[in-house]
Phi, psi and omega in degrees: 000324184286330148306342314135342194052037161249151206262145181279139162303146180295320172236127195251111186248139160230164174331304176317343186246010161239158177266326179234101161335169144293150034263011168308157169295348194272013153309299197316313157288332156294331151318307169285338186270324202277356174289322206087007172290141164273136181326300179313001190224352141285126167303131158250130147254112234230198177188351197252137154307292181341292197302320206276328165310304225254328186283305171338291194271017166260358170081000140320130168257165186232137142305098157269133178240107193164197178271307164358108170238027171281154187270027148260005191283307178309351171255008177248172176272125194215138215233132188284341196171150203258024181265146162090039136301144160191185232219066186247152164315110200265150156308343193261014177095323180294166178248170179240142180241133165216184203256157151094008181076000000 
């Protein structure tokens, strides 16, 4: 992250902090509950079937970010990489993920 210039996220969930990985859904719900968040209302950006298993059943949607063309890859939106992401503010308090920054 410190190389990326990027800031550590306020929650960090790892294997360690669950009893079952994915693809159970429950990193992904414990994230969400240390967010204060409802599933349904989280972004997942996965690159793994697995992972994309586990956003599935936390009731999350998903990002695929990669080369991954599986047909469980094929029900999400996917993306080769996360450069010319950005980010807008919607009126309604929601975001947007959009392409082009």
């Amino acid at each position: 992250m410190e190389v990326a210039q990027i800031g550590m996220p306020s929650v960090v969930v790892t294997a360690d902090d669950v009893q079952h990985g994915k693809p159970s859904p429950d990193p992904f719900l414990l994230a969400a509950d240390a967010l204060g968040v409802q599933p349904a209302d989280c972004l997942v950006f996965e690159d793994s079937d697995t992972g994309l298993t586990a956003a599935a059943a936390a009731g999350m949607r998903s990002v695929v970010v990669g080369a991954n063309r599986s047909s469980i890859a094929q029900q999400s939106v996917v993306i080769p990489e996360f450069s010319g992401l950005g980010i807008r503010s919607l009126s309604d308090g929601s975001f947007a993920v959009v392409t082009g920054g």
